[in-house]
N, C-alpha and C positions, 0 to 999 in steps of 0.2 A: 921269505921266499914266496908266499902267495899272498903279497902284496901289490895293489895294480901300479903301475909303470906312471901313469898319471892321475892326478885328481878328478876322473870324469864326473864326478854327481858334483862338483864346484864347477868344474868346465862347461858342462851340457844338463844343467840343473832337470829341466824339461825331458830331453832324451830319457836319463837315468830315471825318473820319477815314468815314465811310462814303461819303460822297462821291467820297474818294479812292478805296474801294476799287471801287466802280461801273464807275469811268473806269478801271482795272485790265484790269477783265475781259473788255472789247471789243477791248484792245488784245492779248490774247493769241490774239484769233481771225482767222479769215481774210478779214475783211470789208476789209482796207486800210487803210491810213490818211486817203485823203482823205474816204473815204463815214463814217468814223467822226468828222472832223472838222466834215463838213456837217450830222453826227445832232448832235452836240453844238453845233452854230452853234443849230440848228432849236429843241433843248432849251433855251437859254440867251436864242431871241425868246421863247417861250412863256410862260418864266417869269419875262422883263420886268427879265430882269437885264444891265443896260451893261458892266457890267464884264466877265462871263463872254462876252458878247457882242463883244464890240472883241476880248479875247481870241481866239476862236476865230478870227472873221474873220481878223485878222494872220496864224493860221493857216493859212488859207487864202487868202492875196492869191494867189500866185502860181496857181494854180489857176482863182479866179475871172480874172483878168489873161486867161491863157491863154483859159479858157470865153468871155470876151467879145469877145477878140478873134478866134476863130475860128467864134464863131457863125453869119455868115453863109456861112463857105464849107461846113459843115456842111449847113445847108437848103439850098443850094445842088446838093450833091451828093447828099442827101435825094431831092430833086425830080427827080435825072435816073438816079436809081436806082429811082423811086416807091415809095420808103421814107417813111414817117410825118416830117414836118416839124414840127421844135420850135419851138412857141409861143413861152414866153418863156426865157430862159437864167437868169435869177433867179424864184424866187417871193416 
């Protein structure tokens, strides 16, 4: 099931190999692992790719799990803190 469609790192050896080294560079910095997982979620609706997309998500189930299950106690205590209350928990 989350196998890609075609052989790209045969097909566009170059593309794929720069690719890879993209997704390198973020991960040597301090930005985390899940903000870097949600940027490359973000990257991979933009460019209307499923594959890359299912990928990342699985990525992040646990994450989102969490995000939507604790959403409302969140605005909850938002509101009796009079802290800014989040909209939606997905975009």
């Amino acid at each position: 099931m989350n196998e890609p469609r075609l052989p790209w790192t045969r097909i566009s050896p170059n593309s794929s190999q720069a690719m890879a080294a993209t997704s390198g560079t973020p991960a040597q910095s301090s930005l985390g692992a899940v903000l870097i997982e949600r940027v490359q979620t973000r990257v991979s609706q933009i460019n209307g790719c499923a594959f890359c997309l299912d990928m990342h998500v699985r990525g992040l189930r646990v994450e989102l799990t969490w995000t939507i299950a604790t959403i409302n106690t969140w605005n909850r205590m938002a509101i009796g803190m009079q802290a800014p209350v989040i909209e939606k928990a997905i975009e």
